[in-house]
C-alpha positions as CSV (number, residue, x, y, z in Angstrom):
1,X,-6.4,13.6,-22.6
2,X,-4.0,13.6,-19.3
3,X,-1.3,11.7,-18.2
4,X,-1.6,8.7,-16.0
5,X,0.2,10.7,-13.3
6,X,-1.7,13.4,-13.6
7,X,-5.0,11.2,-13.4
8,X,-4.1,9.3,-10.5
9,X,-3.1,12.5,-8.4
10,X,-6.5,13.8,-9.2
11,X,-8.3,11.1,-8.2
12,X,-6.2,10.5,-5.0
13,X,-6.6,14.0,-4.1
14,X,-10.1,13.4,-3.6
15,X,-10.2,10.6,-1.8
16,X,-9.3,10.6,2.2
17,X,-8.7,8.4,5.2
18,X,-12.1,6.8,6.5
19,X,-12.7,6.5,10.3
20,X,-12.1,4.2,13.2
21,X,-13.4,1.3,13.7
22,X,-13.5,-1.2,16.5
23,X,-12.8,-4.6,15.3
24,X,-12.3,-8.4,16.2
25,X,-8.8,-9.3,15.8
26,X,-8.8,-11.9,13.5
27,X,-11.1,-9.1,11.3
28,X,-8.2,-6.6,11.8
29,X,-6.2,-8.9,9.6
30,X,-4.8,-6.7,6.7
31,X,-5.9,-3.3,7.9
32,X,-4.3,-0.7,9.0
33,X,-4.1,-0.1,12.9
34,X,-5.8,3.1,14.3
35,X,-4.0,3.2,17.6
36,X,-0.4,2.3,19.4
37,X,-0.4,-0.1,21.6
38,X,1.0,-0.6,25.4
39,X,1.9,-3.6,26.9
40,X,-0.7,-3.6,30.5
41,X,1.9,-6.3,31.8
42,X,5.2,-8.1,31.0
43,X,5.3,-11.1,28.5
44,X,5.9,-13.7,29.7
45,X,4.9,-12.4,32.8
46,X,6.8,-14.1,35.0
47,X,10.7,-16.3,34.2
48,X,9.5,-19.7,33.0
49,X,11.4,-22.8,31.4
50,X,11.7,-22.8,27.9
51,X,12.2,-26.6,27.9
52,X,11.1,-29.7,29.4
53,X,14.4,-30.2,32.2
54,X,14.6,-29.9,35.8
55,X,15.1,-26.6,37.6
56,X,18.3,-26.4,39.2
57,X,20.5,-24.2,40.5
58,X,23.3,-23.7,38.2
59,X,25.8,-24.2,40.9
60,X,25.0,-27.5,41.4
61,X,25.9,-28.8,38.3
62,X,29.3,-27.8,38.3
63,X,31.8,-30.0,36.9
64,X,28.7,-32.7,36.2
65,X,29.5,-34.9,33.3
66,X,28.3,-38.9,32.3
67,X,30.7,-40.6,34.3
68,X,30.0,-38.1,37.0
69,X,26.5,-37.5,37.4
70,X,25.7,-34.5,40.1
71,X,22.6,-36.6,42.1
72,X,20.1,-33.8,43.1
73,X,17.2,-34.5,45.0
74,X,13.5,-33.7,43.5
75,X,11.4,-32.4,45.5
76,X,8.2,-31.2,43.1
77,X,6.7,-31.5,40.0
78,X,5.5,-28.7,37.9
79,X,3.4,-28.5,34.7
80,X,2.9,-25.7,32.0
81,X,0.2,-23.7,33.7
82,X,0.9,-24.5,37.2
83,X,3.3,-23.6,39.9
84,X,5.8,-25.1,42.4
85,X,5.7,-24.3,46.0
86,X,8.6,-25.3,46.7
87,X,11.9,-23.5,46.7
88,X,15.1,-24.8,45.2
89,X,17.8,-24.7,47.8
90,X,21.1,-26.2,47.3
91,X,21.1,-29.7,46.4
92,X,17.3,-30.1,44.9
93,X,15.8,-30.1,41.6
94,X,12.0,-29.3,40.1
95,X,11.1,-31.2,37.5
96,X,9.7,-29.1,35.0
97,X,7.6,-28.7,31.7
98,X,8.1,-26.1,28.5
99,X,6.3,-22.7,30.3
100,X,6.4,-23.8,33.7
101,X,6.6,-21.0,36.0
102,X,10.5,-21.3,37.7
103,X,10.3,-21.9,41.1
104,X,12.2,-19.6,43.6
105,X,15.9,-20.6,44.0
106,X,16.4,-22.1,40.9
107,X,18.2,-20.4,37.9
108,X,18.6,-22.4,35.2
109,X,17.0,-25.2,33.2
110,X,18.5,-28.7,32.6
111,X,17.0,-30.7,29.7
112,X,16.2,-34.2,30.3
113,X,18.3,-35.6,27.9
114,X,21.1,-33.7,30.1
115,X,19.9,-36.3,32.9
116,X,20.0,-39.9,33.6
117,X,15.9,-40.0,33.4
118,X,15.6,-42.3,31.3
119,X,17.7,-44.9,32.7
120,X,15.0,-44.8,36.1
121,X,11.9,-46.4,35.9
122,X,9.0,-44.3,36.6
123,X,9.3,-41.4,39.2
124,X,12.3,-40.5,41.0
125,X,12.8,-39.0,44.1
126,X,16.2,-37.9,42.6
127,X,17.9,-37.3,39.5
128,X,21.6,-37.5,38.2
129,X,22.7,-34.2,36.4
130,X,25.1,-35.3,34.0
131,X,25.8,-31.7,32.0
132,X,27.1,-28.8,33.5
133,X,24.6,-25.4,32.6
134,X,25.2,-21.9,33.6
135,X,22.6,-19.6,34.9
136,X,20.0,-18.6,32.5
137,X,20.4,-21.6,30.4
138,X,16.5,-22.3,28.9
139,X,15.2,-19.9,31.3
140,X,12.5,-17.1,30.1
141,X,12.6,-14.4,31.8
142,X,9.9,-12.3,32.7
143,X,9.1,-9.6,30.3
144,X,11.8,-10.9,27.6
145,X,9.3,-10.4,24.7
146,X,7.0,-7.9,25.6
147,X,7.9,-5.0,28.9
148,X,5.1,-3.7,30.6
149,X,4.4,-0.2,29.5
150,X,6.3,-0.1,26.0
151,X,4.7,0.5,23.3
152,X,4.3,-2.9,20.8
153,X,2.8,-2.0,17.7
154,X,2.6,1.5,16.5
155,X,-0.2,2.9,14.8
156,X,-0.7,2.9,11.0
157,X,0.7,-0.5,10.5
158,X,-0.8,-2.9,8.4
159,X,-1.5,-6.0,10.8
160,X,-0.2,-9.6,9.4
161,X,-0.4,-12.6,11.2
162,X,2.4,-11.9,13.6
163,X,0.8,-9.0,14.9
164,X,-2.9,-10.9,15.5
165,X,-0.9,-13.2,17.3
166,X,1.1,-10.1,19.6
167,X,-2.2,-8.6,20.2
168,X,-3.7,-12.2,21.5
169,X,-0.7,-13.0,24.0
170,X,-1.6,-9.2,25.3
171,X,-5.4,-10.4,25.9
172,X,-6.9,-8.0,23.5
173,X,-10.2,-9.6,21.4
174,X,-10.8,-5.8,19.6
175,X,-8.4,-3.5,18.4
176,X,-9.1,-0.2,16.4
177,X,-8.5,0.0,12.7
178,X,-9.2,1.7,10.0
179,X,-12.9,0.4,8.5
180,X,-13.0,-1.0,4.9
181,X,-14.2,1.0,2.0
182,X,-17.5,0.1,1.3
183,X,-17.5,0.2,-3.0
184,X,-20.4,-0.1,-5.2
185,X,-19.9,-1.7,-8.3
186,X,-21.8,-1.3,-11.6
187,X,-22.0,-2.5,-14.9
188,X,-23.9,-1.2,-17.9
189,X,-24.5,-2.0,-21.5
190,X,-27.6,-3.8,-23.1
191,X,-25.8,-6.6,-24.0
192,X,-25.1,-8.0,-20.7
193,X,-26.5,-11.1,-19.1
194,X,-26.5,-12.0,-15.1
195,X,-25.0,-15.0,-14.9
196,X,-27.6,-18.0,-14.7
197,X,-29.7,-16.4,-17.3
198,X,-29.5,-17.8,-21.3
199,X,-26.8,-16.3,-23.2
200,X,-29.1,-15.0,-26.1
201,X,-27.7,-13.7,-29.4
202,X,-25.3,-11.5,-29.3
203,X,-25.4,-11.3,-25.5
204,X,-22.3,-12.0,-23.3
205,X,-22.4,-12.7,-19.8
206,X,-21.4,-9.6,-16.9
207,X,-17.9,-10.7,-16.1
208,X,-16.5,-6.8,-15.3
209,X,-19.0,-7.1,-11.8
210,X,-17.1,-10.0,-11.0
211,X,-13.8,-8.9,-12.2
212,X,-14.0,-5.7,-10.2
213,X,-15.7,-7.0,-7.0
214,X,-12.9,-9.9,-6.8
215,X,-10.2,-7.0,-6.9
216,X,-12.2,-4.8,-4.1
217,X,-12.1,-8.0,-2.0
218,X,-8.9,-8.8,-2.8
219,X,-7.3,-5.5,-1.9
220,X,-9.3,-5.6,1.4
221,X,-12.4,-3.6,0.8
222,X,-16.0,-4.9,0.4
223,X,-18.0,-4.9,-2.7
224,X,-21.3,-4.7,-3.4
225,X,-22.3,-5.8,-7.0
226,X,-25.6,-3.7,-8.2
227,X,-28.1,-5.3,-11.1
228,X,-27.2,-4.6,-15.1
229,X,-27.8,-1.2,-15.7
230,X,-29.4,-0.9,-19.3
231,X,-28.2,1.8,-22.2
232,X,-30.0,4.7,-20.9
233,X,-29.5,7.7,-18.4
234,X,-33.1,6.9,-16.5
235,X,-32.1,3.2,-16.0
236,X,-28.3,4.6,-14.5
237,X,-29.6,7.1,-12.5
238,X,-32.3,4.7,-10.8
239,X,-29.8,2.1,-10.3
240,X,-27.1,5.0,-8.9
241,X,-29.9,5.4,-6.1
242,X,-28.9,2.2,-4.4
243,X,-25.2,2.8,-4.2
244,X,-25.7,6.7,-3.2
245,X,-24.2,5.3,0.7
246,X,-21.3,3.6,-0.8
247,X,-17.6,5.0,-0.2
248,X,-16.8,4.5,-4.0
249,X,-18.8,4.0,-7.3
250,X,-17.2,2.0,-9.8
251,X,-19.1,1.4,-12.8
252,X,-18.0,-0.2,-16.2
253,X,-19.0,0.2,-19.4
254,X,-20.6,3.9,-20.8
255,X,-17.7,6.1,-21.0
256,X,-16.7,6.2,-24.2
257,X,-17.9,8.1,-27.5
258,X,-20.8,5.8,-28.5
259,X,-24.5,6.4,-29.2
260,X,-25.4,5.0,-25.8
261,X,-22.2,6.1,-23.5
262,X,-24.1,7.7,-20.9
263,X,-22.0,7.2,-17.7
264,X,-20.2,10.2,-18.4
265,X,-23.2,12.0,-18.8
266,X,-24.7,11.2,-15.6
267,X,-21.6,12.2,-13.7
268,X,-21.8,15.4,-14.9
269,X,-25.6,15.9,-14.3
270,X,-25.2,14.1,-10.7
271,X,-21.9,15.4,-9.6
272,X,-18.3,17.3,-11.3
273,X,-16.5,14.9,-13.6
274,X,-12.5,15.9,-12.9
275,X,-11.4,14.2,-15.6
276,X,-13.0,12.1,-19.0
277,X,-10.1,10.1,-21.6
278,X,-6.1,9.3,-20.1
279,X,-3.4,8.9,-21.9
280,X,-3.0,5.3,-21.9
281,X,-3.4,1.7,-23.4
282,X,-5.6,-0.1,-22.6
283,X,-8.0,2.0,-20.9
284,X,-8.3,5.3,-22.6
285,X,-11.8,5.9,-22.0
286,X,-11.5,6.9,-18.3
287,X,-13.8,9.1,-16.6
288,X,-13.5,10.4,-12.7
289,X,-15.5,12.9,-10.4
290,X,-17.8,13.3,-7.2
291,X,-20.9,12.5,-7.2
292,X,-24.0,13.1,-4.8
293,X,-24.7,10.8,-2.1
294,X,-26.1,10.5,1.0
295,X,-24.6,8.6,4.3
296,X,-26.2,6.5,6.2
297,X,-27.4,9.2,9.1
298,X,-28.9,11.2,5.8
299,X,-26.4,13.7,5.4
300,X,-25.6,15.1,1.9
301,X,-22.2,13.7,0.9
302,X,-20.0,13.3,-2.3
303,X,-19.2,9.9,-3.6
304,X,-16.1,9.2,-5.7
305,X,-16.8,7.8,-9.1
306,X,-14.7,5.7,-11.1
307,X,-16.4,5.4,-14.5
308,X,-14.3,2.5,-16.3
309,X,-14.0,1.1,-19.9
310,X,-16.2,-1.7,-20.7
311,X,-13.5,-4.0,-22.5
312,X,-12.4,-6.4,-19.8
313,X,-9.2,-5.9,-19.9
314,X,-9.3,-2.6,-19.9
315,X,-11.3,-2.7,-17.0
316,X,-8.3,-4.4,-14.8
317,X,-5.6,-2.4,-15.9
318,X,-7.8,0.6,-15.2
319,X,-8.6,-0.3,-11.4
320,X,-5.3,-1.2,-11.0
321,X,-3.8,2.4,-12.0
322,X,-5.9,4.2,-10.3
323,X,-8.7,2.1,-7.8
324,X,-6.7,0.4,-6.2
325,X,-4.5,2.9,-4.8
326,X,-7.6,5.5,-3.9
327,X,-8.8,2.2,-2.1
328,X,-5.5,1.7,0.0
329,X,-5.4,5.1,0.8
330,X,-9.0,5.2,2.2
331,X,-8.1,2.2,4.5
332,X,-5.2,4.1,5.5
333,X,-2.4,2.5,3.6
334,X,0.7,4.4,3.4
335,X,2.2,1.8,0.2
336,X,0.4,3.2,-2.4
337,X,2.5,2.0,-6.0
338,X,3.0,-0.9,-7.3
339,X,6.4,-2.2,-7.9
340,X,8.7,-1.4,-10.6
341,X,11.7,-3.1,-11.9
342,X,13.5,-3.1,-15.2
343,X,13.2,-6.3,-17.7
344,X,14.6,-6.9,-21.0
345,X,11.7,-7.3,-23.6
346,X,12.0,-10.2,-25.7
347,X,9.8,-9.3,-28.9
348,X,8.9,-5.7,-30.5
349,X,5.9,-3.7,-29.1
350,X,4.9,-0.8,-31.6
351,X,3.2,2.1,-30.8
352,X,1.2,4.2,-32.8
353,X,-0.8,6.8,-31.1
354,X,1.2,8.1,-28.8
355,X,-0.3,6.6,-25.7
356,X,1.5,4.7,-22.3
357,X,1.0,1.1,-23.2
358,X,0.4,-1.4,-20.5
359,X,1.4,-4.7,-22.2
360,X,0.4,-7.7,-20.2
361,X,3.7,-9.6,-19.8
362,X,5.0,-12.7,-18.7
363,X,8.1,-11.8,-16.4
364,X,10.7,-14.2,-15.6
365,X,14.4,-14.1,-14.1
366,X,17.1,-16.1,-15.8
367,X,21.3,-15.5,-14.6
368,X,20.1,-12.4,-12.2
369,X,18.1,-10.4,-15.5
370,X,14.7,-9.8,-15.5
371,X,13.1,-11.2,-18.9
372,X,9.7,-9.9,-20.0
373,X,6.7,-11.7,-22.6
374,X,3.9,-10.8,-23.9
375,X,0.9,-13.3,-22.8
376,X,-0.1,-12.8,-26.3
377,X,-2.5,-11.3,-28.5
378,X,-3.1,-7.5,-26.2
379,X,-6.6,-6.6,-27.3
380,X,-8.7,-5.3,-25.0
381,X,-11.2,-7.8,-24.7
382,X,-8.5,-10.8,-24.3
383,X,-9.3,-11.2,-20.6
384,X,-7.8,-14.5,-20.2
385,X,-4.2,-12.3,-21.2
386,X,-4.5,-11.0,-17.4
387,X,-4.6,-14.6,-16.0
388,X,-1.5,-15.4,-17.7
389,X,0.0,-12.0,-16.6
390,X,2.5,-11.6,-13.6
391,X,3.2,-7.5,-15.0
392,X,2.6,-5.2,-17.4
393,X,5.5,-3.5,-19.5
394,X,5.6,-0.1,-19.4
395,X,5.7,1.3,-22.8
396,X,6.4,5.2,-23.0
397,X,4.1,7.7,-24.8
398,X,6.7,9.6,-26.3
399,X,8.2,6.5,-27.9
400,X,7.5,5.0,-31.2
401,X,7.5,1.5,-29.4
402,X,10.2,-1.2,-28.3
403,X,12.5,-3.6,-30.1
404,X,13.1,-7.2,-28.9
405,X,15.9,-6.6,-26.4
406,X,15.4,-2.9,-25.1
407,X,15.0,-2.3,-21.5
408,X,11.7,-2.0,-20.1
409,X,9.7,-0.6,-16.7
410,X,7.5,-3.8,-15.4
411,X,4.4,-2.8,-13.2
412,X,4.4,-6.3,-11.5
413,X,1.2,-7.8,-10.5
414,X,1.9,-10.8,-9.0
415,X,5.1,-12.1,-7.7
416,X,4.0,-15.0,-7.1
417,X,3.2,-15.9,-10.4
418,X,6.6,-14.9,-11.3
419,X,7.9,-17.9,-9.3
420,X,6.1,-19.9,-11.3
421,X,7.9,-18.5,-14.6
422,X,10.8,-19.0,-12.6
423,X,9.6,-22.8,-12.2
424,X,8.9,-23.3,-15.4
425,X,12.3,-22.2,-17.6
């Protein structure tokens, strides 16, 4: 058996940065951008009111107040989206909306409720300024957000909302990121039964599939569920046929030491297995290597293969170790770990074998200290545990186990479930 560490290193040592893509931007969402980008033009692109007012030179309200309104005289009308031909001299005013261009002459804004407005009825041909302003006030000026020719968003970010909505006000529909992993997924055993079909005696229903394609989507790749693969190295190695173009081969189920584990087996026939059993609980049974496939031009090319455990939970914790991050770092992702904080445990976890437990815990903060619970009973095959799970506690392999009270490392999962601890004590 290896260490976790060493496990992961090897499998993200064989895994690299996929290519460019060109992509809608509301597609790009999530991914990681494969180019800098450089503002063709100033945003805004010209000084504009950032409030519904009146254009005014700032001189002209000096000294204005209620009881001595400054009485300008208005002589246009301008709407976001339009613009005044008129210039503000001394003595006039533009009445204005939010994002109206600012007319010449005029260098500040005046809000309405800074004016007598609303004791006129209807249209005026002037208005009483009854606030002093300075010059600038509510003005935008041209190129305040964005200056022509800088450089806004660097590449090998991860694009979030803000920087779909950057990339809109700069007029660009595609950008270039790096494309999503493409993952065949895979699960074998005889007793498995596609959902839909009658749950037979000692049958159960394929949930890994599921489990693992809703964790490829989730971390922002795309799966591609294959049929049940039966107990037997024909039935694998047809199925493997249809995910030879894929960027990664999970499979679940077939790598341990039973009469009909074959997964293992095939890897080695198909391709190099790297590594076969970690250091760990759940999730032992672990095998990893290349395997042959061929691209979609009909090149030769080798696949990595994630051969998982077929206990359910074992399947999570095992993508989550070591899928996930080869995933990330195929889409170009730089934040690879999950993170780690310390929590006090609050019942005993023994450990026998001298393995890395990964208990699935409850974490919760109470008076600025991290508190950690077990969801329960940690077998394998307790899938619901994982729902109930915001981390998992981090038991060492060269310890005999933890008391109630010791100090723990917490992988966390999900923080937002940990608000919901935090809700609920």
């Amino acid at each position: 058996m290896i260490s976790v560490e060493e496990a992961l290193a090897r499998v993200l040592d064989s895994v690299e940065v996929l290519d460019e893509e060109e992509s809608p931007i509301l597609d790009s969402l999530g991914r990681v951008l494969a180019e800098d980008i450089t503002a063709p033009f100033d945003v805004p692109p010209r000084d504009n009111s950032a409030m519904d007012g009146y254009a005014v030179r700032a001189a002209d309200t000096r000294e204005a107040s209620r009881e001595r309104p400054r009485v300008l005289r208005v002589v246009d009308r301008v709407a976001a989206g339009a613009a005044s031909g008129c210039r503000v001299e001394a003595g006039t005013a533009v009445r204005i909306m939010t994002g109206g261009p600012l007319p010449e002459g005029a260098d500040s804004i005046v809000r309405f409720e800074g004016t007598d407005e609303a004791l006129r009825s209807g249209p005026a041909a002037e208005i009483g300024i009854m606030t002093e302003v300075k010059p600038g006030w509510d003005v935008r000026y041209a190129g305040e957000d964005i200056a022509r020719g800088s450089r806004v968003l660097k590449r090998g970010l991860v694009i979030s909302p803000a920087e779909v909505g950057v990339l809109a006000s700069l007029g660009r529909q595609t950008v270039k990121v790096i494309r999503r992993p493409r993952v065949a997924v895979l699960a074998t055993g005889n007793e498995l039964v596609n959902l839909g079909q009658p749950l037979d005696e000692g049958k159960i229903y394929n949930s890994n599939s599921y489990s693992l394609a809703a964790l490829v989507s989730y971390y922002g790749a795309i799966p591609e569920i294959l049929d049940v693969v039966r107990d037997s190295e024909d039935s694998l190695v047809a199925r493997l046929r249809e995910g030879i173009s894929a960027d990664m081969l999970l499979t679940s189920g077939g790598v341990s030491m039973g009469d009909y584990d074959v997964v293992k087996d095939v890897l080695a026939k198909q391709g190099k297995v790297s590594f076969w059993t970690v250091r760990m609980r759940p999730g032992k049974p672990v095998a990893f290597g290349m395997i042959k496939g061929v691209s979609k031009s009909g090149a030769e090319i080798k696949i990595p293969h994630l051969g998982l455990p077929g206990n359910p939970v074992s399947v999570m914790v095992t993508f989550e170790l070591f899928a996930r991050p080869a995933l990330l770092k195929m889409m170009g992702r730089k934040d690879l770990a999950r993170p780690l904080i310390e929590a006090v445990i609050e019942e005993d976890v023994v450990n026998t074998d001298g393995r890395r437990i990964f208990a699935r815990a409850v974490v919760s903060q109470r008076e600025g200290q991290y508190f950690a619970r077990l969801t329960g009973p940690q077998g394998s095959g307790v899938l619901t545990s994982m729902t109930l799970a915001n981390g998992l506690a981090i038991i060492p392999e060269d310890s005999a186990g933890v008391a109630a009270g010791d100090k723990v490392r917490v992988m966390m999962l999900d923080w937002r479930k940990k608000d919901l601890a935090l809700a609920s004590t």
